[in-house]
C-alpha positions in Angstrom: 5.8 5.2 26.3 3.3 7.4 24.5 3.4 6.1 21.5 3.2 2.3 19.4 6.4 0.8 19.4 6.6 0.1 15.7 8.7 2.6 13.4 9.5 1.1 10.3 9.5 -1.6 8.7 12.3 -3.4 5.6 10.8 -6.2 3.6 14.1 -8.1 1.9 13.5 -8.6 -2.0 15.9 -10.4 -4.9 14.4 -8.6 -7.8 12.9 -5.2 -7.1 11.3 -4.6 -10.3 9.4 -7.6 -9.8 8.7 -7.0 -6.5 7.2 -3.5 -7.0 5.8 -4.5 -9.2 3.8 -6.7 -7.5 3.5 -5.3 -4.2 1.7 -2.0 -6.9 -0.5 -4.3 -8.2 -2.0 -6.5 -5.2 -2.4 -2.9 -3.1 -2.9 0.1 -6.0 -0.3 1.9 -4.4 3.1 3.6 -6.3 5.9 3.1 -4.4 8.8 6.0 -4.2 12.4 4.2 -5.3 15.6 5.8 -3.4 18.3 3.8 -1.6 19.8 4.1 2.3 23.3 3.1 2.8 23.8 2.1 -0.5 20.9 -0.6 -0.6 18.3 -0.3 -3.7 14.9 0.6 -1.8 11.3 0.7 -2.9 9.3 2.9 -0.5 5.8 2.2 0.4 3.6 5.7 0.2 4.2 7.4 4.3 1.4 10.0 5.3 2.4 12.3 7.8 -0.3 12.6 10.3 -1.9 9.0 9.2 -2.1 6.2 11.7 1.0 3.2 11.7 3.5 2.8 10.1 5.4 3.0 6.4 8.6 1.1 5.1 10.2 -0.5 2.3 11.2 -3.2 -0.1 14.8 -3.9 0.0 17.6 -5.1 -2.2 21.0 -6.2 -1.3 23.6 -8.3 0.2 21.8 -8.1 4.1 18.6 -8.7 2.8 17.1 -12.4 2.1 13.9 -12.9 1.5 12.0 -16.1 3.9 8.8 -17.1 4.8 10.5 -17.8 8.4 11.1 -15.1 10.6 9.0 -12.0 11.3 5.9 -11.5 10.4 4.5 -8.4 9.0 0.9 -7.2 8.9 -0.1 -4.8 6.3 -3.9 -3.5 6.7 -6.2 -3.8 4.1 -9.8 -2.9 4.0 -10.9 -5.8 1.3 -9.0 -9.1 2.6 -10.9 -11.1 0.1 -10.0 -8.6 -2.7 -6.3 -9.0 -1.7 -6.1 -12.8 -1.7 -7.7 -12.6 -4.9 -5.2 -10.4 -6.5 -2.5 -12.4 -5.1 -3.1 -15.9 -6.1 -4.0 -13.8 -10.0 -0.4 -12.6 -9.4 1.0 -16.1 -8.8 1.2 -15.9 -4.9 0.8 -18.5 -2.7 -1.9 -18.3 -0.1 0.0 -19.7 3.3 -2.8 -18.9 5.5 -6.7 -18.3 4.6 -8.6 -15.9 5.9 -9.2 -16.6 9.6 -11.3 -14.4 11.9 -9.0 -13.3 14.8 -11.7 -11.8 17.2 -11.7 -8.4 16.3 -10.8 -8.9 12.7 -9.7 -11.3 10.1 -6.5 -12.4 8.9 -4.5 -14.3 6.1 -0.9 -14.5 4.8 0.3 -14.9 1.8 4.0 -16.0 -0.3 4.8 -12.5 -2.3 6.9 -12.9 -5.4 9.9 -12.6 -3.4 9.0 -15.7 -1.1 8.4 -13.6 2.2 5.3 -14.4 4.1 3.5 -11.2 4.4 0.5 -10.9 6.1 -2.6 -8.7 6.1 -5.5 -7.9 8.8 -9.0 -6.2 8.5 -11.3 -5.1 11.0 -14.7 -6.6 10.9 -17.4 -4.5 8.9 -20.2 -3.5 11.3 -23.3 -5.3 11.1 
């Protein structure tokens, strides 16, 4: 395999407005709304040549948001800055920052009630 194994990813939402909503305000992103086999999408921005990966919210009869399940790990260079803005946008924090050797984690309940978690790499000292 020459390449990471993850391709996509599809986070399940009840209420898309709310949930883009929110997922614009806690990261300062605009999300791109289209739909894929008749399902209501949200699509997260998706550079070309940039490293990882991109995906979606998702509405519809498959999708149900839960904190159980998979966990998804979004990258953020200011995990302090994002808990912030989630609690200020009623989230739930489910797990504080924790410093996971090479970088820090923490996961949060997102407006839809799906754990979604988010990972920094240390600053250099």
């Amino acid at each position: 395999m020459t390449s990471n194994i993850g391709a996509y990813f599809e986070i399940p939402v009840t209420d898309l407005d709310r949930a883009i909503n929110f997922y614009q305000s806690l990261l300062g992103i605009e999300l791109e709304r289209g739909s894929i086999h008749g399902y209501e999408m949200a699509f997260f921005p998706f550079e070309n040549n940039g490293a990882g990966i991109s995906g979606a919210l998702c509405k519809g009869d498959v999708y149900k948001p839960s904190i159980e399940g998979s966990f998804i790990y979004l990258f953020t260079s200011d995990i302090d800055g994002i808990l912030s803005k989630a609690v200020a946008l009623g989230s739930e924090i489910l797990f504080e920052k924790t410093d996971a050797g090479d970088c820090f984690v923490a996961e949060v309940k997102d407006s839809e009630g799906n754990r979604i978690c988010f990972t920094t790499r240390h600053q250099a000292e």
